[in-house]
C-alpha positions as CSV (number, residue, x, y, z in Angstrom):
1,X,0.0,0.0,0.0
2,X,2.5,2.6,0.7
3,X,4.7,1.4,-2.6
4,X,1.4,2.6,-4.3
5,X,0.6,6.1,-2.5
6,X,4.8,6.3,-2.8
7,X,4.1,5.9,-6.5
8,X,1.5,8.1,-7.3
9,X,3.0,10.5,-5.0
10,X,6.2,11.1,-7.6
11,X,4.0,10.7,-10.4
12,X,2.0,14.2,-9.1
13,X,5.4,15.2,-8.6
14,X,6.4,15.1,-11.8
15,X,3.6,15.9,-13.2
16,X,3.5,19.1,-11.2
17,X,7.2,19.9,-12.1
18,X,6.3,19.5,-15.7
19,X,3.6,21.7,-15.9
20,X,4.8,24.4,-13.8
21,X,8.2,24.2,-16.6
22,X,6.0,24.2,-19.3
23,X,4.0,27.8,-17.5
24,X,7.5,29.2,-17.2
25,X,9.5,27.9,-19.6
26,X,10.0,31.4,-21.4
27,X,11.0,33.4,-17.6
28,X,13.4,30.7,-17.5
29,X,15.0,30.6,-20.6
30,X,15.2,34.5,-20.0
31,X,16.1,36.4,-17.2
32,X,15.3,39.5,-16.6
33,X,16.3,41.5,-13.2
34,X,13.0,43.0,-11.5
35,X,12.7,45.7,-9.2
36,X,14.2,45.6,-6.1
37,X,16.2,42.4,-6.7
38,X,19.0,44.9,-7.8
39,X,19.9,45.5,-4.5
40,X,23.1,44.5,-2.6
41,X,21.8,42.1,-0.2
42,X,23.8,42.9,3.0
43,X,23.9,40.7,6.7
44,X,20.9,42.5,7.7
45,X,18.8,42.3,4.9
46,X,14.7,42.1,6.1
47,X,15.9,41.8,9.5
48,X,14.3,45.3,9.6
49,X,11.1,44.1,8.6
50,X,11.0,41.3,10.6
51,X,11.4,38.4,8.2
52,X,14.4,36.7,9.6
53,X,13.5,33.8,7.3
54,X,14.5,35.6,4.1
55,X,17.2,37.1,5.6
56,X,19.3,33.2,6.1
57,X,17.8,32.2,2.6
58,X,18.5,35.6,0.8
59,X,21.4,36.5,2.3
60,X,23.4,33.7,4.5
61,X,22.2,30.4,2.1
62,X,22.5,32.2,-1.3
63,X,24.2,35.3,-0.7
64,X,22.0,37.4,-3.3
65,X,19.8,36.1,-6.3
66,X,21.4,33.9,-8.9
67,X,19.3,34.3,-12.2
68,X,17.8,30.3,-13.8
69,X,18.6,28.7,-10.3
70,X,16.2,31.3,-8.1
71,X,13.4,30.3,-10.4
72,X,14.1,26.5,-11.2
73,X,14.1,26.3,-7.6
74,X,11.3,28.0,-6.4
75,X,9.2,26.1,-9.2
76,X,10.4,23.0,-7.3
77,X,9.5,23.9,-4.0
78,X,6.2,25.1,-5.2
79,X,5.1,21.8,-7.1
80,X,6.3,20.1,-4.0
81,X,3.7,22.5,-2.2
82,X,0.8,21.4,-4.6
83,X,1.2,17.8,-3.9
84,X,1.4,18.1,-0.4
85,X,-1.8,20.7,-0.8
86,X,-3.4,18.0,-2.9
87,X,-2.9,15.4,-0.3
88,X,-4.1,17.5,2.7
89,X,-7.2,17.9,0.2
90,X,-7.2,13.9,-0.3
91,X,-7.2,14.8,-4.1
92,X,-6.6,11.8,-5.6
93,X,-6.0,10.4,-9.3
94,X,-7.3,13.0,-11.8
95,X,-8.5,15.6,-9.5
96,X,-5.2,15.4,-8.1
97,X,-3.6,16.3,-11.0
98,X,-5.8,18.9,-12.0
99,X,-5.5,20.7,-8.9
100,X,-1.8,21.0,-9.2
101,X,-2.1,22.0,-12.6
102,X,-4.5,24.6,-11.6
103,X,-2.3,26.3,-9.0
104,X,0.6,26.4,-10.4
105,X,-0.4,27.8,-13.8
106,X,-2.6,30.4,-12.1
107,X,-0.7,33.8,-13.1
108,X,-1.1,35.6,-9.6
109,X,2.3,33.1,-9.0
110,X,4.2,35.1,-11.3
111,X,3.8,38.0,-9.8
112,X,5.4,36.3,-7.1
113,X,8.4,34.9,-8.8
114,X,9.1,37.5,-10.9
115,X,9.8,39.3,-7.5
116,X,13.1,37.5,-7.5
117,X,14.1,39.2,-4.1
118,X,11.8,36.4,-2.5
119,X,10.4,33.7,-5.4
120,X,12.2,30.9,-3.6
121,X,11.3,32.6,-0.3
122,X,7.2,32.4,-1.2
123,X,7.7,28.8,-2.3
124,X,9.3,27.7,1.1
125,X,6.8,29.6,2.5
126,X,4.1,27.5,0.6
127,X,5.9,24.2,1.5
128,X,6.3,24.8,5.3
129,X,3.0,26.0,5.4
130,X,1.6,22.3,4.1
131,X,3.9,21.0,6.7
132,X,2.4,22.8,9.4
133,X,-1.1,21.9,8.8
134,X,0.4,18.0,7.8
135,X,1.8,18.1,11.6
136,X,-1.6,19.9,12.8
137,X,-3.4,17.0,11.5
138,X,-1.0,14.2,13.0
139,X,-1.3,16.3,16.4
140,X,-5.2,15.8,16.7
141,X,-5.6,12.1,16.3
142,X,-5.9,10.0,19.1
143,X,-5.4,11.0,22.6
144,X,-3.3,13.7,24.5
145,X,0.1,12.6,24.3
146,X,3.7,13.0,24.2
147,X,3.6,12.2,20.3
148,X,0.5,14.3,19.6
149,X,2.2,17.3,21.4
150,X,5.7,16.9,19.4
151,X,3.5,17.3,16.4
152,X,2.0,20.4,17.5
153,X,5.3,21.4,18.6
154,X,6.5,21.0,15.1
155,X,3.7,22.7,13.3
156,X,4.0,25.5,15.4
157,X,7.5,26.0,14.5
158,X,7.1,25.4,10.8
159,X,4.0,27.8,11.5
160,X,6.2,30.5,12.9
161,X,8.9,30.2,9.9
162,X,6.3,30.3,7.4
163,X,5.4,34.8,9.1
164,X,9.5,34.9,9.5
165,X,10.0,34.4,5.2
166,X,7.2,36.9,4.7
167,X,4.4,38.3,7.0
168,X,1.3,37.7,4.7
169,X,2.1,34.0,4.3
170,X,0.4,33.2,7.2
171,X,-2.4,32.9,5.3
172,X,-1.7,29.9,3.5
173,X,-2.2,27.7,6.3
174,X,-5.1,29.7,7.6
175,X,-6.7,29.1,3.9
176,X,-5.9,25.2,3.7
177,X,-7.2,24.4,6.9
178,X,-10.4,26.3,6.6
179,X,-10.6,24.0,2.9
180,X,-10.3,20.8,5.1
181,X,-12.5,22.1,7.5
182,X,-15.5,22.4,4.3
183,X,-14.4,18.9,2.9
184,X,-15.3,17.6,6.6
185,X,-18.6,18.9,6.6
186,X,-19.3,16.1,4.0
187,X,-18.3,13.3,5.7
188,X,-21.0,10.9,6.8
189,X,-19.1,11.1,10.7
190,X,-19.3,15.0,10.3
191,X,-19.8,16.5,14.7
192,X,-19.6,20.1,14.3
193,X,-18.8,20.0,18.2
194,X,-15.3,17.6,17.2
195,X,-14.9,20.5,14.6
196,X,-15.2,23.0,16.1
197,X,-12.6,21.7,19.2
198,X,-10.7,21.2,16.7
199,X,-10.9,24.7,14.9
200,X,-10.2,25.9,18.3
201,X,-7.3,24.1,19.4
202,X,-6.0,25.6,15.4
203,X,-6.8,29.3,17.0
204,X,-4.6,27.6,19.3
205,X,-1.7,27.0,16.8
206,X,-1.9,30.2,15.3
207,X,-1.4,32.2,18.6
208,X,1.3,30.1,19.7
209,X,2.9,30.4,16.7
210,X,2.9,34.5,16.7
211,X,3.9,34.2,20.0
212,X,7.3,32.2,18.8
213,X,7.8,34.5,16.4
214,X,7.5,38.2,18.6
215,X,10.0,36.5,20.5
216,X,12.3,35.1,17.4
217,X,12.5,38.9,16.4
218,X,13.1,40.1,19.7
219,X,16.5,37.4,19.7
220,X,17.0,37.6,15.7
221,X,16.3,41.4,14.6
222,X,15.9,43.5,18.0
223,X,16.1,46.4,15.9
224,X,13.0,45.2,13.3
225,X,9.6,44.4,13.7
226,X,7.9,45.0,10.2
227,X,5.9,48.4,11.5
228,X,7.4,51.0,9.3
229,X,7.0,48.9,6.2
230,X,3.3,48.7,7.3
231,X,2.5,52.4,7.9
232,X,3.9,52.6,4.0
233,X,0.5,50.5,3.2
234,X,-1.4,52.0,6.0
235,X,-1.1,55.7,5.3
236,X,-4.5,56.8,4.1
237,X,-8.2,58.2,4.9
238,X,-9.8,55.7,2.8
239,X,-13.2,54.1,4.6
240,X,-11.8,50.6,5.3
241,X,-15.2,48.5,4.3
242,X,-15.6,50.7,1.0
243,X,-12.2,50.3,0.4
244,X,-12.0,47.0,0.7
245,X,-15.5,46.1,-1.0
246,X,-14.4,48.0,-4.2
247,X,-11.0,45.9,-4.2
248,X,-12.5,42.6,-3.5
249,X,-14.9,43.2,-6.1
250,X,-12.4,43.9,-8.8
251,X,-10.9,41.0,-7.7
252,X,-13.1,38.1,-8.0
253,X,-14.8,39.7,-11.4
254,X,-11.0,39.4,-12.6
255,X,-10.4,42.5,-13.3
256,X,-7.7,43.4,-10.4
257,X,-4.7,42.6,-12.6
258,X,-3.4,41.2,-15.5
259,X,-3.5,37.3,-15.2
260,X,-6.3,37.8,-13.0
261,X,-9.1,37.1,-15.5
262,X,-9.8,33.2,-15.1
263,X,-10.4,34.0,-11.1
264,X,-13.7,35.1,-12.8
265,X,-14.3,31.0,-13.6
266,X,-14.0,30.4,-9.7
267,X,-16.0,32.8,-8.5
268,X,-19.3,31.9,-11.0
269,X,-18.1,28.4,-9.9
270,X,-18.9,29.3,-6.3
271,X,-21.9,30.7,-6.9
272,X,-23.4,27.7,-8.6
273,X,-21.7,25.6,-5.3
274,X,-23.6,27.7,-2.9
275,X,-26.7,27.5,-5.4
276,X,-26.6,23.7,-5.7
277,X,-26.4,23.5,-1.6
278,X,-29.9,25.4,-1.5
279,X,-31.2,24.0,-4.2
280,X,-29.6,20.1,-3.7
281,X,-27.5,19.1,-1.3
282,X,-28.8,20.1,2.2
283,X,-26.0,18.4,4.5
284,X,-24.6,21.1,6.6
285,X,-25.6,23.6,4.4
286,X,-25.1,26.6,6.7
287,X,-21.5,25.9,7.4
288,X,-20.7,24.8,4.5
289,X,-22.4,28.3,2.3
290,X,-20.0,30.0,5.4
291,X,-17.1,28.4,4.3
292,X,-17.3,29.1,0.7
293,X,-17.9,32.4,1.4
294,X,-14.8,32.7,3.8
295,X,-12.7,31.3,0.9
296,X,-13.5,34.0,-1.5
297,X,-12.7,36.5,1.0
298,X,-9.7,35.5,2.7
299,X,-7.6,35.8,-0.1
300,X,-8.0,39.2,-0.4
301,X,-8.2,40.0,3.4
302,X,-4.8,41.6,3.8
303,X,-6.1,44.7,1.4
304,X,-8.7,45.6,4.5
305,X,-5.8,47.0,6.1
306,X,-4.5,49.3,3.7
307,X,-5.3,52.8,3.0
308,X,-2.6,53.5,1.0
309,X,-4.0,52.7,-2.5
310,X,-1.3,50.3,-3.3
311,X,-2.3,47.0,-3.6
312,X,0.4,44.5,-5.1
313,X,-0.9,41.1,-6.9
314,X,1.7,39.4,-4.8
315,X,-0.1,40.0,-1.3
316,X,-3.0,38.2,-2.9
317,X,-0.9,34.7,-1.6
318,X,-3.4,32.1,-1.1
319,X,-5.4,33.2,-4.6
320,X,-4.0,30.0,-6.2
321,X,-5.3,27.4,-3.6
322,X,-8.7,28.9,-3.9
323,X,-8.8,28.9,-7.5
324,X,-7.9,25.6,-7.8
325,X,-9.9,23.7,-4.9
326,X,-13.3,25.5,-6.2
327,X,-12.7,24.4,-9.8
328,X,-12.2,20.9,-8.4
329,X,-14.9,21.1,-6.1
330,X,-17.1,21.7,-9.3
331,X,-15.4,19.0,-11.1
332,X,-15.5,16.0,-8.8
333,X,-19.5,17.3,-8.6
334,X,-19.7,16.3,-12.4
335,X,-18.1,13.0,-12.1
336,X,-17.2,13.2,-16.1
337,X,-13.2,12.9,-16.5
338,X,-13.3,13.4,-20.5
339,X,-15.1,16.9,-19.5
340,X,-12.9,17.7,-16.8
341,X,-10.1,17.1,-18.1
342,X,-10.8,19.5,-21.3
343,X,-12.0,22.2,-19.3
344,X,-9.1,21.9,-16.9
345,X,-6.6,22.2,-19.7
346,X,-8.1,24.9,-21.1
347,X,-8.0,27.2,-18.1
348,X,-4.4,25.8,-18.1
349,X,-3.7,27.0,-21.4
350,X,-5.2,30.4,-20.5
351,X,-3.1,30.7,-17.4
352,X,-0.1,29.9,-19.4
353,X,-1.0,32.5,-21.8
354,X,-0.9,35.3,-19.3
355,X,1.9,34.1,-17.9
356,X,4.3,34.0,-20.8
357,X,2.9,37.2,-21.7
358,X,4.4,39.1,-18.6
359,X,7.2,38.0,-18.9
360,X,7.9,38.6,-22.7
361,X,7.1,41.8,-21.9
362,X,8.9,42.2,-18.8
363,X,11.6,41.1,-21.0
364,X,11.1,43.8,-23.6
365,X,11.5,46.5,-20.8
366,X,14.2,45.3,-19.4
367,X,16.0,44.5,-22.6
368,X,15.1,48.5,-23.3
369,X,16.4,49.5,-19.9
370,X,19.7,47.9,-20.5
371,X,19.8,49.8,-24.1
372,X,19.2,53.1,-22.6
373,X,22.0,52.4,-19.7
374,X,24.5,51.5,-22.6
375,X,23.7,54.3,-24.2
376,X,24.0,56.6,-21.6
377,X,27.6,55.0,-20.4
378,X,28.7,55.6,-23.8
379,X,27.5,59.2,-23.7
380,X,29.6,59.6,-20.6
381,X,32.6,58.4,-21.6
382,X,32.9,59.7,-25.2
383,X,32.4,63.5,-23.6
384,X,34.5,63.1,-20.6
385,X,37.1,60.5,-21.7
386,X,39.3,60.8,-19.1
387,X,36.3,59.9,-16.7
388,X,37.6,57.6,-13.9
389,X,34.2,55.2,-12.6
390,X,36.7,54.2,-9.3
391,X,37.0,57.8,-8.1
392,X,34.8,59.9,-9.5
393,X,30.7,59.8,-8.7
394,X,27.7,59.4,-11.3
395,X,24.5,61.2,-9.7
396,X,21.0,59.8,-11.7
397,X,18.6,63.2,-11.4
398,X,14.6,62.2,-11.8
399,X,12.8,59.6,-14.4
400,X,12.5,59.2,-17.7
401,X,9.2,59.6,-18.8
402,X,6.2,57.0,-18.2
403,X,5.7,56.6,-21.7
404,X,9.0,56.2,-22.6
405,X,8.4,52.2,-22.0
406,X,4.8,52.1,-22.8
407,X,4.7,49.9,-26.0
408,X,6.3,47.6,-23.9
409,X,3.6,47.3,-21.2
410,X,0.3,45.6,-20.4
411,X,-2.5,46.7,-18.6
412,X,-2.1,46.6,-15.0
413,X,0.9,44.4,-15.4
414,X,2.7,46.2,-11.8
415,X,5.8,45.3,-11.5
416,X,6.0,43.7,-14.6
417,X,6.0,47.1,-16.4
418,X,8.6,48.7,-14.0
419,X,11.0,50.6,-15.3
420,X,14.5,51.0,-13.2
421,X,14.9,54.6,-15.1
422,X,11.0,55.7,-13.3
423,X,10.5,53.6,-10.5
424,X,10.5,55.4,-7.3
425,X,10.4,58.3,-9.9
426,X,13.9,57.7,-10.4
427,X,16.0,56.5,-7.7
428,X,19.8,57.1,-8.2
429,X,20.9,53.9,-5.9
430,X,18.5,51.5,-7.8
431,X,20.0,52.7,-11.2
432,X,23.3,52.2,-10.7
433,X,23.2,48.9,-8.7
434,X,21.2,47.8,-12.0
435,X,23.6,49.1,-14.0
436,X,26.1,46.9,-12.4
437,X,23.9,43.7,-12.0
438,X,23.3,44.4,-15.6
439,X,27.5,44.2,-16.5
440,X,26.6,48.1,-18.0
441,X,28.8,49.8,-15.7
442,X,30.0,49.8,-12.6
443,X,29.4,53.9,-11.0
444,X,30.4,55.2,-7.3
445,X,27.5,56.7,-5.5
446,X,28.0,59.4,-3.9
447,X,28.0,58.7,0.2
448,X,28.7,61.8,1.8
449,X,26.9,64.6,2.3
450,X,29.1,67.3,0.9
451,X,29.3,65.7,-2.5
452,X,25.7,65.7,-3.1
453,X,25.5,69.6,-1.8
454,X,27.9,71.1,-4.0
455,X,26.2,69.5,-7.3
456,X,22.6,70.1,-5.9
457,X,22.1,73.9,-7.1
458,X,23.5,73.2,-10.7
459,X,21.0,70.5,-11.8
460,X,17.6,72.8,-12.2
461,X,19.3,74.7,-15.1
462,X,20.3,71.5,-17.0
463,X,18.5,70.0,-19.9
464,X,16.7,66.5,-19.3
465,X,17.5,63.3,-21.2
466,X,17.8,63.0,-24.4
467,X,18.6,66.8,-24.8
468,X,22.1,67.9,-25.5
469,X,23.8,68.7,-21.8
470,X,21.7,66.3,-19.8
471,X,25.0,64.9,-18.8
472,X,28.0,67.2,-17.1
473,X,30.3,67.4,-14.8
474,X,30.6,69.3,-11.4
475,X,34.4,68.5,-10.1
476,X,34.3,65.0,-9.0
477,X,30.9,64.4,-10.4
478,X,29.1,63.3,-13.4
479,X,25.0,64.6,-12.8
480,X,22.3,62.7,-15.4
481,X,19.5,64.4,-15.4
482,X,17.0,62.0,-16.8
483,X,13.9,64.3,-15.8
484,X,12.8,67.6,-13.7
485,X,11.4,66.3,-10.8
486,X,13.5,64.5,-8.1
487,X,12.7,61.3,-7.4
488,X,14.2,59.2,-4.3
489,X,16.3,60.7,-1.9
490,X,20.1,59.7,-1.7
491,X,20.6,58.0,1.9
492,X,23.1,61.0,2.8
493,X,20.1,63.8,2.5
């Protein structure tokens, strides 16, 4: 018996490595450097934010990114996610594969790994998040004892690793159990009294599991806890339950973000589950119309809390699991493979689409950002020949303009259509570190305070990119004044 669930175990595996090759063959055939993964990754890297976990993977395992390998192994880590999903689930044979092929195709992941600051770092997160509820699950059966208390000590701790990679992964285990806790509601031994002990010793788990990690930062990163980054998304006058109802909206019609379309498929889908339990199936039906209803929101929970206007696709990180369980929810209902299996492959074939699409066009930009930085470096060193990168400073003033990279864009594509030449409406330090991830050039920044004075009065009167004199020199320093406004400040201001 175990030879067999061994078996069919590696066969999802494969399966589910296949597939998610096949969704992102083209990002990993071509890399393409994202925002924020420019950056120098230094021994404190997220320790201010709190996410202690990124910092040892990021920083102390693979000392930076390492374009191909970030990606091939974060799309292994993540297929090892949807079988152990699917098995939580008790997916099995078709629906197994279906599910896996669901979630991993579904494009909100590649707003995810095209973050390549923390693509490997999600799909741990995803991983030890299964492994939590996995031990959750061991803990509860059969009586108190020293065994059943290892595994809640154990889930606990893979609990408390999954908030120290990133904060908003807590979710994923929230999201799986409350699945299991709607498959349960069909079972002919269903006691919503069990259950609901149950649900309360998993309140349980979740406190504990804070509580580990509060004091894992206070040890790890004294000096971090994640609050400034917050007030960034908190900073706002918005209504919260407007706010929120507008976003949530947008995002189960599809409409949040590009990629986001097929979530449309789910949400119809639910509909027609809650439907059928009014209409058919009775069992439960109060608990189990509550459920569904919690699944649609929790994805999209996190945006209650901010004001700021800025809601990334990546924060949506349970989206997938959703997606895919409610489609196989449907499917199982019908009980026709043939049809299944055509409808599941199209919504594959979709999600692949809008997958490879980002990233071409990620591509395109980035290929374009690279052009302009050549261009640029050659315009700097055939009017100041005698420039010297090793002593003298290069100072990057404002953006180009928006529209600069627009053919190269799609709609609401995020950070798949950022520019390092206008995010942050031009940032000096993100320029020249992509400069130098890019093998362009290699610049000094200016770090003191007195450099970046002396140059500061001269740049107003100086023509903006591509106009003659947008480059010059001040002493020591070469100023590029890509536009009029300043964007972000240098570190010494």
């Amino acid at each position: 018996m175990s030879k067999t669930i061994s078996s069919e175990y590696f066969k999802l595996l494969f399966f589910s490595i296949v597939i998610s090759f096949i969704a992102y063959g083209f990002a990993l055939t071509n890399f393409s450097l994202t925002i924020d993964s420019e950056q120098v990754f230094l021994p404190d890297t997220s320790l201010a934010l709190g996410r202690w976990g990124t910092n040892i993977l990021r920083y102390h395992i693979f000392e930076g990114i390492i374009p191909y390998f970030t990606l091939l192994l974060s799309l292994i880590l993540l297929s090892l996610s949807a079988v152990e999903i699917a098995q939580l689930f008790r997916l099995n044979n078709l629906m197994g594969y279906i599910f896996c092929g669901l979630f991993l195709t579904f494009p909100q992941m590649a707003y995810q790994l095209v973050f390549t600051m923390q693509a490997d770092v999600v799909a741990l997160g995803f991983l030890t998040s299964a492994l939590s509820i996995k031990f959750f699950i061991k803990s509860l059966e059969g009586s108190l004892n020293l065994k059943s208390a290892s595994y809640f000590t154990f889930s606990s701790l893979f609990f408390m690793f999954v908030i120290a990679l990133y904060q908003a992964l807590a979710f994923i285990p929230i999201i799986i159990y409350i699945i299991i806790l709607f498959q349960n509601t069909s079972s002919e031994n269903y006691n919503f009294k069990t259950e609901f002990k149950k649900g309360l010793l998993f309140i349980g788990l979740m406190i504990t599991s804070v509580i580990l990690y509060f004091i894992s930062v206070k040890i790890i990163c004294p000096n971090g806890d994640g609050s400034g980054f917050l007030a960034n998304y908190t900073q706002g006058d918005k209504n919260l339950f407007v706010n929120f109802y507008e976003i949530w909206i947008a995002n189960i019609k599809g409409s949040s973000y590009y990629g986001n379309k097929t979530f449309l498929i789910s949400s119809i889908i639910c509909v027609l589950l809650i439907i059928n339990l009014f209409f058919g199936e009775r069992k439960n039906r109060p608990i189990r119309s509550f459920l569904l209803l919690l699944m649609m929101v929790i994805p999209f929970i996190i945006s209650f809390f901010i004001t700021s206007g800025y809601n990334p696709p990546r924060i949506y990180v349970t989206e997938g699991i959703v997606f895919a369980f409610i489609i196989v929810s449907f499917l199982s209902m019908i009980k026709k493979a043939k049809i299944s299996l055509i409808f599941s492959s199209l919504i594959m074939l979709t999600n692949i689409y809008f997958i490879t699409m980002l990233f071409w066009s990620n591509h395109k930009l980035y290929n374009h950002d690279i052009n302009i930085a050549r261009n640029i470096d050659n315009s700097i060193r055939a009017k100041y020949p005698n420039f010297d990168p090793t002593s003298e400073y290069v100072y990057f003033f404002g953006s180009l303009p928006y529209g600069e990279h627009e053919k190269f864009r799609l709609p609401n594509s995020e950070i798949f259509g950022g520019s390092f030449f206008i995010w942050d409406g031009g940032s000096n330090d993100r320029i020249i570190s992509f400069m130098k991830f890019s093998d362009v050039a290699s610049y000094r920044k200016i770090d003191n305070k007195e450099t970046y004075t002396k140059i500061k009065d001269s740049i107003n009167s100086m023509p903006t990119w591509p106009k003659s004199g947008y480059i010059k020199r001040i002493d020591d320093v070469i100023i590029v004044k890509l536009g009029d406004k300043k964007g972000a400040k240098l570190w010494v201001e």
